[in-house]
N, CA, C and O atoms as CSV, one atom per row, in Angstrom:
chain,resi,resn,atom,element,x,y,z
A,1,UNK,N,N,-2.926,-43.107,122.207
A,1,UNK,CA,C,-3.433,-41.759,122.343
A,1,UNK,C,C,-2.261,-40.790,122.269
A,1,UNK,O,O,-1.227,-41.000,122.902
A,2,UNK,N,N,-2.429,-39.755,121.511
A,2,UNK,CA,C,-1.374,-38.823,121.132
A,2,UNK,C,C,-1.777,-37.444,122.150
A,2,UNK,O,O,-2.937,-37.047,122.261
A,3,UNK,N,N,-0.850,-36.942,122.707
A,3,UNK,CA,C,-0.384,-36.115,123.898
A,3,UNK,C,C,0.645,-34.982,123.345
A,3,UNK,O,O,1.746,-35.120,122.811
A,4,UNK,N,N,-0.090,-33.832,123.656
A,4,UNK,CA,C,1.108,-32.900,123.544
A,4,UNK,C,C,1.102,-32.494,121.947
A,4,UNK,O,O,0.158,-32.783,121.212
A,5,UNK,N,N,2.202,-31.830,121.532
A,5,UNK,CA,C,2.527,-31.203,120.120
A,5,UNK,C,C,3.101,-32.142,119.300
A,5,UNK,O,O,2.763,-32.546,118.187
A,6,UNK,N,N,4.369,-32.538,120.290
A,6,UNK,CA,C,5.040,-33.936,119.558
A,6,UNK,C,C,4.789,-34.729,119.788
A,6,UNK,O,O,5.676,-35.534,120.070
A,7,UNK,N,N,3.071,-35.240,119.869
A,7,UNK,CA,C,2.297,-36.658,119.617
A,7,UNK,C,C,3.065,-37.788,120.583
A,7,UNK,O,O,3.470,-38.903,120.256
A,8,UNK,N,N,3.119,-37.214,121.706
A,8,UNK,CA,C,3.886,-37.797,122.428
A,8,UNK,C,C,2.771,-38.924,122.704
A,8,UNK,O,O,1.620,-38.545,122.923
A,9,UNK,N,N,3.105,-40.423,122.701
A,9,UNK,CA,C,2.394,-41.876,122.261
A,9,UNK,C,C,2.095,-42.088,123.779
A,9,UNK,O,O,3.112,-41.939,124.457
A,10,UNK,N,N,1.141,-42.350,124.388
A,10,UNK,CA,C,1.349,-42.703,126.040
A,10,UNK,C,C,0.614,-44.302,125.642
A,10,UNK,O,O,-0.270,-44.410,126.491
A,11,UNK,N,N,0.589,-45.144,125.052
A,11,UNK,CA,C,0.989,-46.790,125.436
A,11,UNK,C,C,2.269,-46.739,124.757
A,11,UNK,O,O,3.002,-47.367,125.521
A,12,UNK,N,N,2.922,-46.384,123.835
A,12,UNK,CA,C,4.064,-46.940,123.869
A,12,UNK,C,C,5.038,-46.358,125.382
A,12,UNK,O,O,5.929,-47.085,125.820
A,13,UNK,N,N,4.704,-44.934,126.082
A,13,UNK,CA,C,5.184,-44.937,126.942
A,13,UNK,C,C,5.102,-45.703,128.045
A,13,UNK,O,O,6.176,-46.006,128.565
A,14,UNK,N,N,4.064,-46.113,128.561
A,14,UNK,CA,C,3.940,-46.853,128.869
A,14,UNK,C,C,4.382,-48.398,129.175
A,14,UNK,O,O,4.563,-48.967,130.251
A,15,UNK,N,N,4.503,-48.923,127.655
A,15,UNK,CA,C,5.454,-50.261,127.592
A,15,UNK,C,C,6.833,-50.078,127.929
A,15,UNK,O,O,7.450,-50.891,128.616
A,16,UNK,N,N,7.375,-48.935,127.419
A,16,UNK,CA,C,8.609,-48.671,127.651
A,16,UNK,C,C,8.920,-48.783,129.215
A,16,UNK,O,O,9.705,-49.532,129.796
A,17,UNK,N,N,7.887,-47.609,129.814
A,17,UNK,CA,C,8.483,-47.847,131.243
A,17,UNK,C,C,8.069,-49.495,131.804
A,17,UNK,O,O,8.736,-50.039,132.685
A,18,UNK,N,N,7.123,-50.027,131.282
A,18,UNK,CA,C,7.003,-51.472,132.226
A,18,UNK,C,C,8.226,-52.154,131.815
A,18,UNK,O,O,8.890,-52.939,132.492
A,19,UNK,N,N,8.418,-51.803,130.761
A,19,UNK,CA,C,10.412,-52.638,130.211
A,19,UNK,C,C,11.358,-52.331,131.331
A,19,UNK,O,O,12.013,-53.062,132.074
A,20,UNK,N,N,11.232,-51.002,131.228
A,20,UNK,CA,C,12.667,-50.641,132.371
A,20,UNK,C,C,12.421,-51.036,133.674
A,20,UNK,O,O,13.274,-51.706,134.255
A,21,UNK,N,N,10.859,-50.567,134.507
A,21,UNK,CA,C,10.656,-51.566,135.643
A,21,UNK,C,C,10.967,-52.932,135.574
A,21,UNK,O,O,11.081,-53.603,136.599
A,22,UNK,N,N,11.078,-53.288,134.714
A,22,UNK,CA,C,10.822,-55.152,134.848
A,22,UNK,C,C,12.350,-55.090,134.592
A,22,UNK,O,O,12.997,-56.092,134.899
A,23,UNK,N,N,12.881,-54.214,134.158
A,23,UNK,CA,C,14.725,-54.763,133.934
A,23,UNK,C,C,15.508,-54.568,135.226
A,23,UNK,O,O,16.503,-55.131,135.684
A,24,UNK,N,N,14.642,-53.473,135.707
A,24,UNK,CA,C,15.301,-52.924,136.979
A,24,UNK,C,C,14.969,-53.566,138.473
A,24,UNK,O,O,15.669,-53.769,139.465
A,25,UNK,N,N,13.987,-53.723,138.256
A,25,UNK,CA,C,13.476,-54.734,139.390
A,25,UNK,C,C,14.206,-56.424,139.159
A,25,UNK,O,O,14.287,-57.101,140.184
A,26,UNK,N,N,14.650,-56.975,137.993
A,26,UNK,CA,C,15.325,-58.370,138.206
A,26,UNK,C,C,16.683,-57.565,138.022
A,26,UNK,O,O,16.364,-57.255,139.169
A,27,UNK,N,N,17.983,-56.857,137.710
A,27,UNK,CA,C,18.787,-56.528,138.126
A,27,UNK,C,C,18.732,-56.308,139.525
A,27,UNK,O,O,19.556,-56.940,140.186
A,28,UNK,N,N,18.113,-55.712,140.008
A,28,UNK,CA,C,17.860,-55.404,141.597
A,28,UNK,C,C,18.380,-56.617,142.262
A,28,UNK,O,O,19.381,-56.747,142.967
A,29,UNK,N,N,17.316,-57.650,141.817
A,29,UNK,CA,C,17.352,-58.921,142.485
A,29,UNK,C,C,18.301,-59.730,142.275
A,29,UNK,O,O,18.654,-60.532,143.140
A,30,UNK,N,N,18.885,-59.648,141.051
A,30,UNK,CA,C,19.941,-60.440,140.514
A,30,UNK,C,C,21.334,-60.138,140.977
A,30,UNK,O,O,22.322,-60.778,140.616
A,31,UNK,N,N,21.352,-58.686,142.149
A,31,UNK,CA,C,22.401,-58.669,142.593
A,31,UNK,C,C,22.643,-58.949,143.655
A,31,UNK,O,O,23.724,-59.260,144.153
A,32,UNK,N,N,21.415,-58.844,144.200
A,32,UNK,CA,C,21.281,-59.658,145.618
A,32,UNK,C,C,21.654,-61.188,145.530
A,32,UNK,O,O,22.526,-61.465,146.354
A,33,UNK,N,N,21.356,-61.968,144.976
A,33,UNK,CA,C,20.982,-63.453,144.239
A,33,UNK,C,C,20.157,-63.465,142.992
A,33,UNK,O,O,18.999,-63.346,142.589
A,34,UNK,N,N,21.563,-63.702,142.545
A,34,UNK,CA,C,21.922,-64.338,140.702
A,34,UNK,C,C,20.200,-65.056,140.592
A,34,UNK,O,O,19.245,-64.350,140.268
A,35,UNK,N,N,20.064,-66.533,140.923
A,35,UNK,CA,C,19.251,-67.259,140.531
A,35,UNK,C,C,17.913,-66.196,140.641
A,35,UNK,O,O,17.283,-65.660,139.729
A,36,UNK,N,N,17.744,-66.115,142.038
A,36,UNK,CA,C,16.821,-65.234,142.168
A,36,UNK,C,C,16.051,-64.366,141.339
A,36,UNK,O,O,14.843,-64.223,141.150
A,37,UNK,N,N,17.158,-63.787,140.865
A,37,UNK,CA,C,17.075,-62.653,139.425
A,37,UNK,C,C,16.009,-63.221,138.565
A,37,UNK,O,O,15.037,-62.625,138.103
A,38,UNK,N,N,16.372,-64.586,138.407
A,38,UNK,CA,C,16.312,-65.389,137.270
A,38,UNK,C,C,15.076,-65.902,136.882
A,38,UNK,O,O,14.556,-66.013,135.772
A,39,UNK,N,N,14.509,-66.346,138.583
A,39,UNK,CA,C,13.150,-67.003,138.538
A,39,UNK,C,C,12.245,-65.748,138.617
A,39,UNK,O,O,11.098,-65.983,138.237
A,40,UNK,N,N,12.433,-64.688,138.948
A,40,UNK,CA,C,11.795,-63.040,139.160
A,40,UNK,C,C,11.632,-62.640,137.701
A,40,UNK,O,O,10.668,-61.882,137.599
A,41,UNK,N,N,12.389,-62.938,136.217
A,41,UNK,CA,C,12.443,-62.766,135.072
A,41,UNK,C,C,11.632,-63.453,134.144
A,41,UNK,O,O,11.103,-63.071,133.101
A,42,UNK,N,N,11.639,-64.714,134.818
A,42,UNK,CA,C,10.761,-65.929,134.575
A,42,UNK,C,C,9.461,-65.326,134.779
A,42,UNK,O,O,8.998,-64.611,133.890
A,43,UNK,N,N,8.692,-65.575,136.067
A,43,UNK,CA,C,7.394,-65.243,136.961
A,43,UNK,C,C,7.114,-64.186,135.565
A,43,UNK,O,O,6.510,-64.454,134.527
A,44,UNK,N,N,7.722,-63.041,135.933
A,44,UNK,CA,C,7.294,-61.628,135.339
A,44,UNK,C,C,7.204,-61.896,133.491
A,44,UNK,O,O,6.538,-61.158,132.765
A,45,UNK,N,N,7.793,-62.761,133.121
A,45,UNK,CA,C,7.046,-62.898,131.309
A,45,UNK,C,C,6.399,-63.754,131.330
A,45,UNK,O,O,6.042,-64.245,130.259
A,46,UNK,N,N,5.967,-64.305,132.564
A,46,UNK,CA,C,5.079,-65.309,132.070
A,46,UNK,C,C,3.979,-64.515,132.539
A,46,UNK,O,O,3.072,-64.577,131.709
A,47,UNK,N,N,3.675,-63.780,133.540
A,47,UNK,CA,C,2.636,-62.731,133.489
A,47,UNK,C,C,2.357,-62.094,132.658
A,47,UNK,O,O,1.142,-61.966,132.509
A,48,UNK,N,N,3.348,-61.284,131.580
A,48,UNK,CA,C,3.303,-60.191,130.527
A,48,UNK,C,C,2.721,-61.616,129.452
A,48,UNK,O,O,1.590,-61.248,129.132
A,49,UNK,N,N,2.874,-62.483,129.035
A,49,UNK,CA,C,2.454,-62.864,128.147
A,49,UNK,C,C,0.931,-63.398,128.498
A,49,UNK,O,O,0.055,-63.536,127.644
A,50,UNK,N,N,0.741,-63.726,130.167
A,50,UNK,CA,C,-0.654,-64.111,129.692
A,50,UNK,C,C,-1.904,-63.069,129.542
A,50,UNK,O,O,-3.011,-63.106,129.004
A,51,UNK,N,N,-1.037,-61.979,130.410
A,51,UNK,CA,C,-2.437,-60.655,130.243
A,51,UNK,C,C,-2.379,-59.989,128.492
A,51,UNK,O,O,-3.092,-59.039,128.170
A,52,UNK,N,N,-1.303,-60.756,127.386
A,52,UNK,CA,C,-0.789,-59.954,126.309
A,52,UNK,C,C,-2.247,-61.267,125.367
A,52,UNK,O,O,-2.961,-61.179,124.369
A,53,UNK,N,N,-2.013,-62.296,126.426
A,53,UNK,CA,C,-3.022,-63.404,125.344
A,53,UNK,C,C,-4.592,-62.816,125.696
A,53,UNK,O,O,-5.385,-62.603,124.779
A,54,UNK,N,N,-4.939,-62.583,127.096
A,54,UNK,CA,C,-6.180,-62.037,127.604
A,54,UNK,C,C,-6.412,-60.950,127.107
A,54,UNK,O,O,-7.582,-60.591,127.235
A,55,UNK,N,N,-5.577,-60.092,126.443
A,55,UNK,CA,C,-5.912,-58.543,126.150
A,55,UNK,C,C,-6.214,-59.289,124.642
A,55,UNK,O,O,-7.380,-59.156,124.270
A,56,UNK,N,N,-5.329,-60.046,123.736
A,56,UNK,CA,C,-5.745,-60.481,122.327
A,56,UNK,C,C,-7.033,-61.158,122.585
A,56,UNK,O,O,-7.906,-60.772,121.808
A,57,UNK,N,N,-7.354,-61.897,123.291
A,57,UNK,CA,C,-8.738,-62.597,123.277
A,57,UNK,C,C,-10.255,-61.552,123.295
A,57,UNK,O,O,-11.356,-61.648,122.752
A,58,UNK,N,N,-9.615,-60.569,124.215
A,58,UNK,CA,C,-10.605,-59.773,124.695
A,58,UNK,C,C,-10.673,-59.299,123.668
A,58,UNK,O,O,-11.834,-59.530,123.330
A,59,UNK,N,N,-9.804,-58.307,122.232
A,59,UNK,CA,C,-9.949,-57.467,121.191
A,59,UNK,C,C,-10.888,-58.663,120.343
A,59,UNK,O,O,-12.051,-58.361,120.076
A,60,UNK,N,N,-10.467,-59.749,120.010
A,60,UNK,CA,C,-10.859,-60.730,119.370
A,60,UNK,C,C,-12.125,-60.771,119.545
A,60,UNK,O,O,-12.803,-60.529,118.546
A,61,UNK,N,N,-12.896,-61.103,120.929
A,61,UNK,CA,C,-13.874,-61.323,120.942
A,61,UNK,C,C,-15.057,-60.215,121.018
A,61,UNK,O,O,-16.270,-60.426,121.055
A,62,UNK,N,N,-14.207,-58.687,121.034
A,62,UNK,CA,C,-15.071,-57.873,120.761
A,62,UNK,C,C,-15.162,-57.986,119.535
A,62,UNK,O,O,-16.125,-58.603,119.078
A,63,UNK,N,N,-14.536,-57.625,118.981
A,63,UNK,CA,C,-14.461,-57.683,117.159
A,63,UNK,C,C,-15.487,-58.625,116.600
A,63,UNK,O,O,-16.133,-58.223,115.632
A,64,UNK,N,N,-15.731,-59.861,117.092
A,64,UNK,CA,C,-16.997,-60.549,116.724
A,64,UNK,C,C,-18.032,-59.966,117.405
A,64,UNK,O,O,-19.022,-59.934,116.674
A,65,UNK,N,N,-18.232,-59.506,118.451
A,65,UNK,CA,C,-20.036,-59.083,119.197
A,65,UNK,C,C,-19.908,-57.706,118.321
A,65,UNK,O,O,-20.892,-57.048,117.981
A,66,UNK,N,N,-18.748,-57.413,118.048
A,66,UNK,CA,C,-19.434,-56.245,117.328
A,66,UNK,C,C,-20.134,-56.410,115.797
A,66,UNK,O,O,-21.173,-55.889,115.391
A,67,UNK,N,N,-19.179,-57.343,115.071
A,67,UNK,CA,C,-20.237,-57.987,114.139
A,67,UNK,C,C,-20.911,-58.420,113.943
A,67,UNK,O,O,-21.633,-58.128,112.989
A,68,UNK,N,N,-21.091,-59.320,114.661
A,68,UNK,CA,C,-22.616,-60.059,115.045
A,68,UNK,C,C,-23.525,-58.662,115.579
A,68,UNK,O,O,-24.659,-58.707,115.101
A,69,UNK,N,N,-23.430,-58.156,115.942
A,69,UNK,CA,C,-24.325,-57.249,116.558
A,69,UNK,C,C,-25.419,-55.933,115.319
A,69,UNK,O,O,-26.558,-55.465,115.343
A,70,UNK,N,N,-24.234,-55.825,114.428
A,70,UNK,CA,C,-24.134,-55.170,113.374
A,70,UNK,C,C,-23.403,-54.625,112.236
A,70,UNK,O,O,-23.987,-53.934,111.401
């Protein structure tokens, strides 16, 4: 969705800021404890990838009820 004059993009803003949260939150941790960091970097893409497979499934499977439908 385009915002503003200069089409300012709010999902790519969006991704952007969940990038920098997610960099900033395992730096955070990673200075406290290194490993820590590590398994916090881990956890967190393995979340981003499964809601990235649930969000593709979900487009997917609209895309068929909508054809099937009509």
């Amino acid at each position: 969705m385009k915002v503003g004059k200069w089409g300012f993009d709010l999902e790519r803003a969006g991704v952007l800021v969940g990038l920098l949260g997610f960099l900033l939150l395992v730096v955070g941790i990673g200075c406290i404890y290194w490993p820590a960091g590590l398994v916090t970097a881990g956890a967190l893409l393995l979340a981003w990838s499964a809601m990235a497979a649930r969000a593709a499934a979900f487009e997917k499977f609209e895309a068929a009820r909508k054809h099937k439908d009509g």
